[in-house]
PyMOL CGO cylinders between C-alpha atoms (Angstrom):
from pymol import cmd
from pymol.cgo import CYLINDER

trace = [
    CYLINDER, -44.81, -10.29, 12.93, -45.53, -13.62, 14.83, 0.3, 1, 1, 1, 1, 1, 1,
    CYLINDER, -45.53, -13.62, 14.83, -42.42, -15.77, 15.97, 0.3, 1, 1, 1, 1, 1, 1,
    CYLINDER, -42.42, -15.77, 15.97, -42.83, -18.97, 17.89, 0.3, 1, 1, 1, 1, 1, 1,
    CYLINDER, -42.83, -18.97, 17.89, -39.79, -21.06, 19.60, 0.3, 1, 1, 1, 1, 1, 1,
    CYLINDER, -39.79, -21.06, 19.60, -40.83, -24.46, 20.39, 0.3, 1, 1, 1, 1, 1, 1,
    CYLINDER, -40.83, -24.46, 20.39, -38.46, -25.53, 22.88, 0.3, 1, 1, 1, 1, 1, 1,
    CYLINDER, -38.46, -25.53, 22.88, -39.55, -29.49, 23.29, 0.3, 1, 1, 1, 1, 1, 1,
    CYLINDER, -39.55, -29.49, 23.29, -38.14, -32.32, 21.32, 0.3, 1, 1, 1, 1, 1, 1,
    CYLINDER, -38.14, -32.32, 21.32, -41.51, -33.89, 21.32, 0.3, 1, 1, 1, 1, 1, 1,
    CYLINDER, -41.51, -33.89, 21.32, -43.00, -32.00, 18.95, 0.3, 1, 1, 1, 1, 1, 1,
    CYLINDER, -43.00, -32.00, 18.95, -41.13, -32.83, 15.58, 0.3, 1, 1, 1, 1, 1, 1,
    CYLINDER, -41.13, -32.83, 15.58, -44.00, -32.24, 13.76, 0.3, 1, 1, 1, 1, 1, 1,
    CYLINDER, -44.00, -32.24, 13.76, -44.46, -28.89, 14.86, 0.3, 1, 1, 1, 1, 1, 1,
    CYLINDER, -44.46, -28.89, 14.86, -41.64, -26.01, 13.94, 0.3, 1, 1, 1, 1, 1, 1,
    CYLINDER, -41.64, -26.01, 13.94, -38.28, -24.97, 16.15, 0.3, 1, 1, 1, 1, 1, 1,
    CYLINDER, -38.28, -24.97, 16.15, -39.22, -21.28, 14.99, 0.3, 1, 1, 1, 1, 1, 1,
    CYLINDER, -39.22, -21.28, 14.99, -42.41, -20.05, 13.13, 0.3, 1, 1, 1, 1, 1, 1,
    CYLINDER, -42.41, -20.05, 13.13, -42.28, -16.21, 11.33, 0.3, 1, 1, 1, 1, 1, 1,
    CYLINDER, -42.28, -16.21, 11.33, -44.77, -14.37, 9.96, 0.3, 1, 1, 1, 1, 1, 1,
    CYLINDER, -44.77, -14.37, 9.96, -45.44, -11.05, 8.45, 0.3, 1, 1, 1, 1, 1, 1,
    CYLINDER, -45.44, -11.05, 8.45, -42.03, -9.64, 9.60, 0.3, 1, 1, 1, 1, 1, 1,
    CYLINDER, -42.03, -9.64, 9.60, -41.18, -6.01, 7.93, 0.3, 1, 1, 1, 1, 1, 1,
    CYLINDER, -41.18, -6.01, 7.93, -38.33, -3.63, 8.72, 0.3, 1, 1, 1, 1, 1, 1,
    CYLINDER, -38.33, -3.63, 8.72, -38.19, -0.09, 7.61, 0.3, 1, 1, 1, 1, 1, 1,
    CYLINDER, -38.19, -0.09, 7.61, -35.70, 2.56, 7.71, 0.3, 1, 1, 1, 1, 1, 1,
    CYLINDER, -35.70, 2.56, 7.71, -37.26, 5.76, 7.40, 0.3, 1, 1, 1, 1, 1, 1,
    CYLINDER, -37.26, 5.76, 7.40, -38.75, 5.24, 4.09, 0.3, 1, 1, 1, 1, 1, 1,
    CYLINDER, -38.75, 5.24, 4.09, -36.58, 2.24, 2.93, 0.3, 1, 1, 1, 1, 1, 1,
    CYLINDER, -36.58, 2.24, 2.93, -38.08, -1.38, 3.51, 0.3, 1, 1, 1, 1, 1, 1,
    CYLINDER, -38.08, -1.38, 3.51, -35.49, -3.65, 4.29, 0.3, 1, 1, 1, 1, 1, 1,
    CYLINDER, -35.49, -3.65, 4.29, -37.88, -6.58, 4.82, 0.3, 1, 1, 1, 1, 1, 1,
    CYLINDER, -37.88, -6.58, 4.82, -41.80, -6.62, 3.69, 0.3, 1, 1, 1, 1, 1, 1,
    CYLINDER, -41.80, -6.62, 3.69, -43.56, -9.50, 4.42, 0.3, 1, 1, 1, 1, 1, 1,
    CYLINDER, -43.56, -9.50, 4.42, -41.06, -12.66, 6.00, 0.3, 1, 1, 1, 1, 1, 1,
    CYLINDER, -41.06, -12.66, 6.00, -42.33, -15.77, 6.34, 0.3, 1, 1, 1, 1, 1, 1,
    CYLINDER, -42.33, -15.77, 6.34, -40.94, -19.28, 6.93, 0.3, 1, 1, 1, 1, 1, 1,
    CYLINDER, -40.94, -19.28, 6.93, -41.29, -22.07, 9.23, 0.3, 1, 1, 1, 1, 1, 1,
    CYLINDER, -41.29, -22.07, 9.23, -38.01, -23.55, 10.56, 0.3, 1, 1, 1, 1, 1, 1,
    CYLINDER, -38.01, -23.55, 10.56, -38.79, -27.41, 11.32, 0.3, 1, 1, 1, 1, 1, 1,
    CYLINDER, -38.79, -27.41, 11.32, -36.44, -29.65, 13.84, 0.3, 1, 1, 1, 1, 1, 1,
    CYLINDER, -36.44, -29.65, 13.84, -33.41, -31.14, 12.13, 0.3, 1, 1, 1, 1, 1, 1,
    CYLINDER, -33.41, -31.14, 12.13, -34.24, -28.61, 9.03, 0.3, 1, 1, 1, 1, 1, 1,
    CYLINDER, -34.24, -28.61, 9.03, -31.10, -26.20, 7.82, 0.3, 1, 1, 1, 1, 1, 1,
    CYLINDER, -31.10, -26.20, 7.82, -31.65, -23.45, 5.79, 0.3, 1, 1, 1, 1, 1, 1,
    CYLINDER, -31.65, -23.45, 5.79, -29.52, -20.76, 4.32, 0.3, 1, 1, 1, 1, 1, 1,
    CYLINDER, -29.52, -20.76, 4.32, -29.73, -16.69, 3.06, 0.3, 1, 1, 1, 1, 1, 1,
    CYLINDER, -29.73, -16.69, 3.06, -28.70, -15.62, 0.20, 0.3, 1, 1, 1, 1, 1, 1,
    CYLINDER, -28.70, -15.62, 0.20, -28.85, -12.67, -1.67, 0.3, 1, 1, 1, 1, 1, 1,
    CYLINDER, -28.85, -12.67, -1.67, -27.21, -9.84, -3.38, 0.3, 1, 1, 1, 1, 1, 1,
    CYLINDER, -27.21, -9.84, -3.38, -25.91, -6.73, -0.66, 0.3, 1, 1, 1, 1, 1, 1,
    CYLINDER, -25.91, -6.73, -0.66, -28.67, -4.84, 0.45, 0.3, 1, 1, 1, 1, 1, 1,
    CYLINDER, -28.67, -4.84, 0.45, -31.33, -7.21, 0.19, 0.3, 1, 1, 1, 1, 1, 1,
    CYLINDER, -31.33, -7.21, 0.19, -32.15, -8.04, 4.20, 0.3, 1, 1, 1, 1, 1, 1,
    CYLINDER, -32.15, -8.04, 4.20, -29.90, -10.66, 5.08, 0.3, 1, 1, 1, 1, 1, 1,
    CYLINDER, -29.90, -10.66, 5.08, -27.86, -9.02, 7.99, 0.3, 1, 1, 1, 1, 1, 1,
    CYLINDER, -27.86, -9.02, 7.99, -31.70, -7.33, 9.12, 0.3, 1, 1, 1, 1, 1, 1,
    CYLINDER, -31.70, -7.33, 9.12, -33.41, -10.62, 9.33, 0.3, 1, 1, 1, 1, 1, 1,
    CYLINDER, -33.41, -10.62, 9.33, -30.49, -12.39, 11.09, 0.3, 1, 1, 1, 1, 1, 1,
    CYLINDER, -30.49, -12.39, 11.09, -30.70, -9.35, 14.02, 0.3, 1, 1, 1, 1, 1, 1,
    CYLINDER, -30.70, -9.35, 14.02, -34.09, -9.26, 14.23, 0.3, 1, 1, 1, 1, 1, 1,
    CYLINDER, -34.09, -9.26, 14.23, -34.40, -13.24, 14.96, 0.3, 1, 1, 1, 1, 1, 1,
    CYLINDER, -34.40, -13.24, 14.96, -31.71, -12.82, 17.13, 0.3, 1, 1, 1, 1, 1, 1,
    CYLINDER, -31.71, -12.82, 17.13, -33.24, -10.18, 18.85, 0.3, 1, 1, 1, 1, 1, 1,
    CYLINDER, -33.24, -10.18, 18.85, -30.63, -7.14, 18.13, 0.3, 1, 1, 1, 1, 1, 1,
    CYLINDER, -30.63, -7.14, 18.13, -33.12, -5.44, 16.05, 0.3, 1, 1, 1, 1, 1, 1,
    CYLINDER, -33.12, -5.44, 16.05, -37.08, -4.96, 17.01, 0.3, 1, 1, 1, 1, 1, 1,
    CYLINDER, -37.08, -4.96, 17.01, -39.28, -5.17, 14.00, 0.3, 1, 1, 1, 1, 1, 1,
    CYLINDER, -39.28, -5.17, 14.00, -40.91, -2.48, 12.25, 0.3, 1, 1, 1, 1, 1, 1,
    CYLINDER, -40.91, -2.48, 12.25, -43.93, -4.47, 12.18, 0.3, 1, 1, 1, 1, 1, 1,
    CYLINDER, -43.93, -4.47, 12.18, -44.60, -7.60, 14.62, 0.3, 1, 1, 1, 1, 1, 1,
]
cmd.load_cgo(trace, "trace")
């Protein structure tokens, strides 16, 4: 996994946080396999999905609760 935070309002054309390749396992389950997403300045974005399908996992991971499995 590759995650960038871009601190500096000058750069609106580049992203405010930049994932890639993010997996989580469990054992043998995989929570996440392959995250990717670009979060631009002034961009809001939402999760959703039925229980079990990563949501809680990616928020603690990008919030640094959780290390990756891969990344």
């Amino acid at each position: 996994m590759t995650m960038t935070i871009t601190q500096s309002q000058d750069l609106m054309s580049s992203p405010v946080l930049n994932v890639r390749g993010l997996r989580k396992t469990y054992g043998g389950v995989v929570t996440l396999k392959g995250v990717d997403f670009d979060l631009m300045p002034g961009e809001i974005h939402g999760l959703c999905g039925e229980n079990g399908a990563g949501k809680s996992t990616l928020v603690k991971i990008l919030g640094g609760l959780v290390a990756p499995t891969e990344g």
